[in-house]
C-alpha positions as CSV (number, residue, x, y, z in Angstrom):
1,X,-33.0,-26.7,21.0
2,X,-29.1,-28.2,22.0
3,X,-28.6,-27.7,26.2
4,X,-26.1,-25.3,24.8
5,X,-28.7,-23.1,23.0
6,X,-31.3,-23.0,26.1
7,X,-27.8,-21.9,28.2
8,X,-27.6,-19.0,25.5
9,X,-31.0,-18.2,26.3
10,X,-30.1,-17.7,29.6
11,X,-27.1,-15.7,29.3
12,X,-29.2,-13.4,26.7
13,X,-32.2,-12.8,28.8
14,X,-29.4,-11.7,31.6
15,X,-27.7,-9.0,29.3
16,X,-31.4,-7.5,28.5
17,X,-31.4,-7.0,32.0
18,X,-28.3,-5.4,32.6
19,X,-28.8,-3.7,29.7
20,X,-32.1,-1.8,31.2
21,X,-32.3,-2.8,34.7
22,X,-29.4,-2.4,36.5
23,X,-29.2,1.3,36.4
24,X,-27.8,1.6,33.1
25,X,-23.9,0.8,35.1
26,X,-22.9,0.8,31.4
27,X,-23.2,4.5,31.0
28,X,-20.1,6.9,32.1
29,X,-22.1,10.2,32.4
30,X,-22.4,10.1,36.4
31,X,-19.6,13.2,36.6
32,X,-19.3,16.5,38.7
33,X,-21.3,19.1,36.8
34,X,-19.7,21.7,34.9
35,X,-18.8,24.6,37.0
36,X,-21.3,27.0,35.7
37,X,-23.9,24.7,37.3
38,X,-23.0,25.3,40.4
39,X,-21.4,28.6,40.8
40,X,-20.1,30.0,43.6
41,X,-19.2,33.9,44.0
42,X,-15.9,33.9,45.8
43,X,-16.3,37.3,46.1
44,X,-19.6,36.8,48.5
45,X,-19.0,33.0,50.1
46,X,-16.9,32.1,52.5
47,X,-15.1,28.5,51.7
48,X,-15.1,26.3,54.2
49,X,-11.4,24.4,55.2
50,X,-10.5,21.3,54.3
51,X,-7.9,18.9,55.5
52,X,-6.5,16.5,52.9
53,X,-5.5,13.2,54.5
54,X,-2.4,10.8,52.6
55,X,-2.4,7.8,53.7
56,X,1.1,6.1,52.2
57,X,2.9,3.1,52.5
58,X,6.1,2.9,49.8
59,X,5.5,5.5,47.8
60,X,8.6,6.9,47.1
61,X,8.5,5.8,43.3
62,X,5.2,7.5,42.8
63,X,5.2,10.7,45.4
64,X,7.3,13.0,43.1
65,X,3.9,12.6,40.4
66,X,1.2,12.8,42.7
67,X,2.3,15.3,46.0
68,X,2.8,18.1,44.2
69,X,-0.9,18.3,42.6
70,X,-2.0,18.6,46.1
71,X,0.6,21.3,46.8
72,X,-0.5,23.1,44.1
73,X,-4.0,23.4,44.8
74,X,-5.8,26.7,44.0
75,X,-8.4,26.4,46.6
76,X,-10.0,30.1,47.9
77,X,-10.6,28.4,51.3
78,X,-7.9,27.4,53.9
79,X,-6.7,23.8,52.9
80,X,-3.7,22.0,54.2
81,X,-1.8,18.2,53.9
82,X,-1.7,15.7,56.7
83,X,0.2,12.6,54.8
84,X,0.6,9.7,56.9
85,X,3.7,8.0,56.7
86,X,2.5,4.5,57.2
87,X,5.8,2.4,58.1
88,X,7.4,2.7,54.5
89,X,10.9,1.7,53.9
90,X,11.8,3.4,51.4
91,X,11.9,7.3,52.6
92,X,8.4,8.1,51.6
93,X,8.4,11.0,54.3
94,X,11.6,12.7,53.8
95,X,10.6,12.6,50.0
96,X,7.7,14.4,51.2
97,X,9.1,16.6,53.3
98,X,11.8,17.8,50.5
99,X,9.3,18.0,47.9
100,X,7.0,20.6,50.5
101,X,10.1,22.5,51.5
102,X,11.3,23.0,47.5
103,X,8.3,22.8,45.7
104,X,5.5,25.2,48.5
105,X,2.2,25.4,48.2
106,X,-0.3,24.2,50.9
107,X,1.0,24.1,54.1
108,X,2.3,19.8,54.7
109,X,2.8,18.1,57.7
110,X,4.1,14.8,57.9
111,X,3.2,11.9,60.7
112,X,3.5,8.3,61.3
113,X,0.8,6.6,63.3
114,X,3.4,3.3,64.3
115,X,2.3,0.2,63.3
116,X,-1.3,-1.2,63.0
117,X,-3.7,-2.1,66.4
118,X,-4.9,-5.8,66.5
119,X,-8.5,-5.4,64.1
120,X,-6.9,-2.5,61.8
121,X,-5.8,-2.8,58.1
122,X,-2.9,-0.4,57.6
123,X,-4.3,2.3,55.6
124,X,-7.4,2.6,57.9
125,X,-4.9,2.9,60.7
126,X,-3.4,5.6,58.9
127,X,-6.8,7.0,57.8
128,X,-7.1,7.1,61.5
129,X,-4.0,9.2,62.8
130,X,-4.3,11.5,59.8
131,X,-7.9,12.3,60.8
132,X,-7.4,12.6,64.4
133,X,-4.7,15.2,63.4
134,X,-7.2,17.0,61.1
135,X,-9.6,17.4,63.3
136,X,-7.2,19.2,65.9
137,X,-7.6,22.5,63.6
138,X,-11.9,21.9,63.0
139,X,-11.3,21.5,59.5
140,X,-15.3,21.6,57.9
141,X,-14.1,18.8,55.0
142,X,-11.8,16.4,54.8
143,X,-10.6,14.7,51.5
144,X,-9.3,11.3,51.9
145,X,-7.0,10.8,48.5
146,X,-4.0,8.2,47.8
147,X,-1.0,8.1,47.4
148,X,-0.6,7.4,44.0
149,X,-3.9,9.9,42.9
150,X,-2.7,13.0,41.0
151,X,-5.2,15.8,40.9
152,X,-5.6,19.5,38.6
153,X,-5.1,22.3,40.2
154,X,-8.7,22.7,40.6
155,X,-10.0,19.4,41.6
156,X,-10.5,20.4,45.2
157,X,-12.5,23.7,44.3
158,X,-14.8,21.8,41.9
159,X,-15.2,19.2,44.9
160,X,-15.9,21.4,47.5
161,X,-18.0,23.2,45.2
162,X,-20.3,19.9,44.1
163,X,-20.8,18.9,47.7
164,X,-21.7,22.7,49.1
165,X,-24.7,22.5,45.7
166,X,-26.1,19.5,46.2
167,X,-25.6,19.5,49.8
168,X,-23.9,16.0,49.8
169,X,-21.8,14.6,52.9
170,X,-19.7,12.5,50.7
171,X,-18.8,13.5,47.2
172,X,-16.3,10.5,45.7
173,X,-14.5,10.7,42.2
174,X,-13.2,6.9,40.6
175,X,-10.0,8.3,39.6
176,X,-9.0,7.4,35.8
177,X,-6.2,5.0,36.0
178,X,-3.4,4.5,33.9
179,X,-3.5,2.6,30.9
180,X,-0.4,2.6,28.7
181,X,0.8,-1.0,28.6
182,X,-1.6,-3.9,26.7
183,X,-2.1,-5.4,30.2
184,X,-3.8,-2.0,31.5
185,X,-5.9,-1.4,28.2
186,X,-7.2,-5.2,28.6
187,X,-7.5,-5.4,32.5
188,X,-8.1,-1.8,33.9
189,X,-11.4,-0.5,31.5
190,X,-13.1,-3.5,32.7
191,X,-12.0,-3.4,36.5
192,X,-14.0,0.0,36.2
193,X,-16.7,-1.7,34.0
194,X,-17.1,-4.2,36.7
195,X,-17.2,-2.0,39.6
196,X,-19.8,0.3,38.1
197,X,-21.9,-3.5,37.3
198,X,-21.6,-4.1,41.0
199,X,-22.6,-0.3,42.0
200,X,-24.3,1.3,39.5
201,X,-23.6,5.3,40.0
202,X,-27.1,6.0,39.8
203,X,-28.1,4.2,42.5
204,X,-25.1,5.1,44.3
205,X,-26.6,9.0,43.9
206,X,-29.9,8.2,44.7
207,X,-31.4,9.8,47.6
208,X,-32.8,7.6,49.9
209,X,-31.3,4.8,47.9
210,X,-29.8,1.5,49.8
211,X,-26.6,1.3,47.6
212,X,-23.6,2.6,48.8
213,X,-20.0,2.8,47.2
214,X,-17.2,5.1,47.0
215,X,-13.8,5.2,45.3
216,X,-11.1,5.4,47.8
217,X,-8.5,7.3,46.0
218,X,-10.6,10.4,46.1
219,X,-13.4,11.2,48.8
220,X,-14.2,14.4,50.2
221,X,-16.3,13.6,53.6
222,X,-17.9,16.4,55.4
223,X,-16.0,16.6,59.3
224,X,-19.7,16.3,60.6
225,X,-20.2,13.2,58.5
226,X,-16.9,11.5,59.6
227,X,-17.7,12.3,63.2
228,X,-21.6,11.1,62.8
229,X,-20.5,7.5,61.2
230,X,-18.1,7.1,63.4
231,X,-15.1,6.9,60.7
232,X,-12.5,5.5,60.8
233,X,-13.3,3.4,63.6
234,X,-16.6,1.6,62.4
235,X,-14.8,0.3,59.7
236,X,-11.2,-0.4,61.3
237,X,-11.3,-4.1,60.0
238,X,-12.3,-3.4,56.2
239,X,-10.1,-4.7,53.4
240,X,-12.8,-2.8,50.8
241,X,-12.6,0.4,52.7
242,X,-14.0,3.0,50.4
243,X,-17.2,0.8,49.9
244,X,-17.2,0.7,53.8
245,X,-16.8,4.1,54.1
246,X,-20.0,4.9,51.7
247,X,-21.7,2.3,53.7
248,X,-21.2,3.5,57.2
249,X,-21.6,7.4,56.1
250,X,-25.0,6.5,54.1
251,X,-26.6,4.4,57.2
252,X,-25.9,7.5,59.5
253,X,-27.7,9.6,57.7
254,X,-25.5,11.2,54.7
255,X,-26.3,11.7,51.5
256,X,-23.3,10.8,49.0
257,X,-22.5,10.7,45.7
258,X,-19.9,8.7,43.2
259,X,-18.9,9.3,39.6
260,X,-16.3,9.4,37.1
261,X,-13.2,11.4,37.3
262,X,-12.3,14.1,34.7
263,X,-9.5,16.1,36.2
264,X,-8.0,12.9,39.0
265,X,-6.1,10.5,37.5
266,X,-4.0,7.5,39.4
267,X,-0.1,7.6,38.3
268,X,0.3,4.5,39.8
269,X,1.8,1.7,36.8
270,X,0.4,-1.8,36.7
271,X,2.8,-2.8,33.2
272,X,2.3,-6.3,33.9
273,X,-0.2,-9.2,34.4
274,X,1.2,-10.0,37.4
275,X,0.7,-6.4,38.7
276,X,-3.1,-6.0,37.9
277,X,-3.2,-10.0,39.5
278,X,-2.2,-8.5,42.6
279,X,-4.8,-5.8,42.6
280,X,-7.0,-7.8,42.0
281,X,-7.1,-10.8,44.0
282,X,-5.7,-9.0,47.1
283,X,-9.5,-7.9,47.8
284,X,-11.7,-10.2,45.3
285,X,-12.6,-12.7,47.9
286,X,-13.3,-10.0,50.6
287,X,-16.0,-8.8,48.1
288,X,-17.5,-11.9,48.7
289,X,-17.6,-12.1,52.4
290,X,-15.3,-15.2,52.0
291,X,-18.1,-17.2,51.7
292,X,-16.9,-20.3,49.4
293,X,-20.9,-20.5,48.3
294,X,-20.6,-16.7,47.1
295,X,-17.5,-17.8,45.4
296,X,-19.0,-20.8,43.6
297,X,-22.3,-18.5,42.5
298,X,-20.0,-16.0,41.0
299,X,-17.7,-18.1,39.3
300,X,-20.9,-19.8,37.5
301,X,-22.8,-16.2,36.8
302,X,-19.4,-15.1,35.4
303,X,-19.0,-18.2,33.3
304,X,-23.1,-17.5,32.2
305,X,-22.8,-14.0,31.4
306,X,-19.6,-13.4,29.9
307,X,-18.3,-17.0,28.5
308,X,-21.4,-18.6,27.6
309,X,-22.0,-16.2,24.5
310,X,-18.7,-16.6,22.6
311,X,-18.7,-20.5,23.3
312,X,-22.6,-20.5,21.8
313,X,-21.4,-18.9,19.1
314,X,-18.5,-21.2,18.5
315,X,-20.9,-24.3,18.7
316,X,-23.2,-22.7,16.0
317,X,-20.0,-22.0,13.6
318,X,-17.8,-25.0,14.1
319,X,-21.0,-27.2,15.2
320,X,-24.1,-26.3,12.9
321,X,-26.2,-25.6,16.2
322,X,-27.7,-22.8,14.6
323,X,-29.7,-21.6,17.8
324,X,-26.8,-21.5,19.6
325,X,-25.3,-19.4,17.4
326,X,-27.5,-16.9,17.0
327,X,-28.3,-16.6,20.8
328,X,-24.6,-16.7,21.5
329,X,-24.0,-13.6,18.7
330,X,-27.0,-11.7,20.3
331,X,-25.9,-11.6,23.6
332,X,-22.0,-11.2,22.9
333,X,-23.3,-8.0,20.6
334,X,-25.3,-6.7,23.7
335,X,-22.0,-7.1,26.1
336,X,-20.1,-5.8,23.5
337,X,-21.9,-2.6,23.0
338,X,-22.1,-2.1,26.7
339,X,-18.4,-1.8,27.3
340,X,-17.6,0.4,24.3
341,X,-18.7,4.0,26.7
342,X,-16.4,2.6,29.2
343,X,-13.6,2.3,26.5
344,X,-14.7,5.8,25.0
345,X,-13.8,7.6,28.3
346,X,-10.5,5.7,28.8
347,X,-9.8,6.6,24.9
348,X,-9.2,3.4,23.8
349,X,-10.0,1.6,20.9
350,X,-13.0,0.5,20.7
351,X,-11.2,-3.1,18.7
352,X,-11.2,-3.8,22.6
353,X,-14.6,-4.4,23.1
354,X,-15.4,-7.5,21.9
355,X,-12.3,-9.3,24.3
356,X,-14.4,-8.6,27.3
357,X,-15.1,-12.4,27.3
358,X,-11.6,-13.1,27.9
359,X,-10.9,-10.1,30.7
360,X,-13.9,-11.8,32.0
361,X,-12.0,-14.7,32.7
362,X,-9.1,-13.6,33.6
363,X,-11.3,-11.7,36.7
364,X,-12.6,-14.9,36.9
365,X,-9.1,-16.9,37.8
366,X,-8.5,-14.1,40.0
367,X,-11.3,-14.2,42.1
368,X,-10.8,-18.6,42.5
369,X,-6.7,-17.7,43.4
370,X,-8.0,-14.6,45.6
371,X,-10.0,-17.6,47.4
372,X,-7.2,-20.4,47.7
373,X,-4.5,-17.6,49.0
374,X,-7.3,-17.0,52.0
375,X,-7.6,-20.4,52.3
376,X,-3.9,-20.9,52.7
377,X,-3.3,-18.5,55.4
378,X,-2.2,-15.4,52.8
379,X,-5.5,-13.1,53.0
380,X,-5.3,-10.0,51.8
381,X,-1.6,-9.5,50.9
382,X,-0.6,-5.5,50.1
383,X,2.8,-3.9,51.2
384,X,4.0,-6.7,53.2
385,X,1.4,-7.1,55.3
386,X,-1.7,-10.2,55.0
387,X,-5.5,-9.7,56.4
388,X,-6.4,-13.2,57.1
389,X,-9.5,-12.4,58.9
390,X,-11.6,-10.1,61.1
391,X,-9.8,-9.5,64.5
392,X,-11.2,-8.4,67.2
393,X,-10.3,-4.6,67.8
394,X,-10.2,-2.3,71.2
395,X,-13.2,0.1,71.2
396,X,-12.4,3.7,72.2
């Protein structure tokens, strides 16, 4: 066989095993139970309180979407809003403030922390002040949500709910995020997709199991928990902060649990390639301990996993390698039905499928210029402010 057929083997033999041994990522059933399964008479239990904790930075444009699904929660417990106005510019807390007073619902209070300690990342620091505020009234939850995260009027019931059943200290929901323009149905299906390949869910919710990951936009983290790990403050310098989290809350002791979101849903708009860039490469290289050997493993296992099958097959159609072909058809078919759940539950056609190659590589690019804009002094760029590299931070 051609050099180019034995690198199709390769790439083959690799889907089989993401296919079967890598905790079937592919599949998108990890979700909260339905209700019924974990009943609670509200007539008979007493619901514990939670404090929900904003961080927010800028959010003006999408507050007016997202705030009042948290003001409108129909929680039978005591719940209230800490959002943490975290230096924005553009009146994020009065918008908050005049949405509370005319909209009512659960109680809101609005705080800024001032800017960032040497060895914080912003939204930690907020993470931080909204917390310490929480605490003050002995809240027995706390739900750590975005800015930008919109939830039903439910969502906090049926989380509170999930974690009281299964007894979990950390109950995390991937939020479904937008997908209207053709950037976000090609980019934002497979940033998921990725993320799940990465952490697979079921491992994530295994007990006893050594993966940890969360989805920052919506965690609820039991007080104890919080207190136990020692969050925020074991994880002040963290650009990947919900992974961190999960991390710190799993070595301590806590059971957790991550899945996909039915009833959460991020408002925030990437329209352009430009804007899912961003996204993406603020943190890619992070991910990889900005180890440049990490980086040049990844770029090759993406280039094997994902571009090797439709270039086999190309050499077997336009080049008469047959063996190629074949192996390149096999393991592109394999990929392709692997994605298509992912695309079923962000109801998208399922024409989409097959282009994974070329998302692939557009990660790909990201991660490299992720890598250079460390290497040029830029970091981790988001809001204005740039995460170089780990500084050292006072202890308290």
């Amino acid at each position: 066989m051609s050099a180019v057929a034995w690198i199709a083997v390769g790439s083959l033999a690799i889907w089989g095993w993401l296919l079967l041994g890598q905790g079937f990522f592919w599949r998108t059933d990890q979700r909260l139970p339905e209700h019924e399964e974990y009943h609670i008479d509200e007539a008979r239990a007493c619901w514990p309180s939670v404090a929900v904790v904003v961080p927010a930075r800028d959010e003006a444009a999408v507050l007016p979407e997202s705030l009042p699904s948290l003001l409108a929660q129909v929680y039978p417990g005591e719940a209230e809003i800490f959002l943490i106005d975290d230096g924005s510019e553009d009146g994020t807390g009065a918008l908050a403030r005049e949405l509370s007073e005319r909209l009512g619902g659960l109680p809101l209070t609005v705080a800024s922390p001032g800017e960032p300690e040497p060895g914080w990342t912003g939204k930690l620091w907020a993470l931080r002040h909204g917390i310490a505020l929480a605490r003050a009234h002995d809240p027995d939850y706390l739900l750590l949500t975005d800015a930008d995260i919109a939830h039903e009027p439910d969502s906090l019931r049926e989380l509170v709910a999930a974690a009281r059943a299964r007894d979990l200290d950390l109950v995390s929901q991937m939020a479904r995020l937008r997908v209207a323009s053709l950037w976000e149905k090609l980019v934002v299906p497979a940033f998921v997709y990725f993320f799940a390949q990465l952490y697979p869910f079921r491992w994530v919710n295994r007990p006893g199991g050594r993966t940890a990951a969360a989805a920052g936009g919506c965690v609820l983290l039991r007080t104890e928990a919080a207190v136990r790990a020692r969050v925020p403050e074991s994880i002040r310098q963290a650009v990947i902060d919900d992974v961190s989290l999960a991390r710190a809350v799993r070595r301590s002791g806590g059971r957790i649990w991550l899945g996909l979101a039915e009833r959460v849903d991020s408002v925030r708009p990437y329209p352009r390639l430009a804007d899912l860039w961003r996204m993406v490469s603020r943190s890619a290289y992070a991910q990889l301990r900005h180890n440049p050997l990490v980086l040049l493993g990844t770029v090759a296992g993406l280039a094997l996993i994902y571009l090797t099958p439709p270039v086999a097959l190309g050499a077997g159609v336009l080049g008469g390698d047959t063996a190629a072909g074949w192996l390149g058809f096999a393991a592109w078919a394999v990929m392709t039905a692997t994605y298509i759940p992912m695309l079923r539950y962000y109801r998208q056609s399922l024409w989409l499928a097959p282009l994974l190659p070329f998302t692939a590589s557009l990660y790909l690019l990201m991660t490299v210029d992720s890598a250079v804009q460390h290497y040029r002094g830029r970091g981790a760029a988001w809001k204005g402010r740039t995460y170089t590299r780990p500084r050292a931070a006072p202890d308290r």
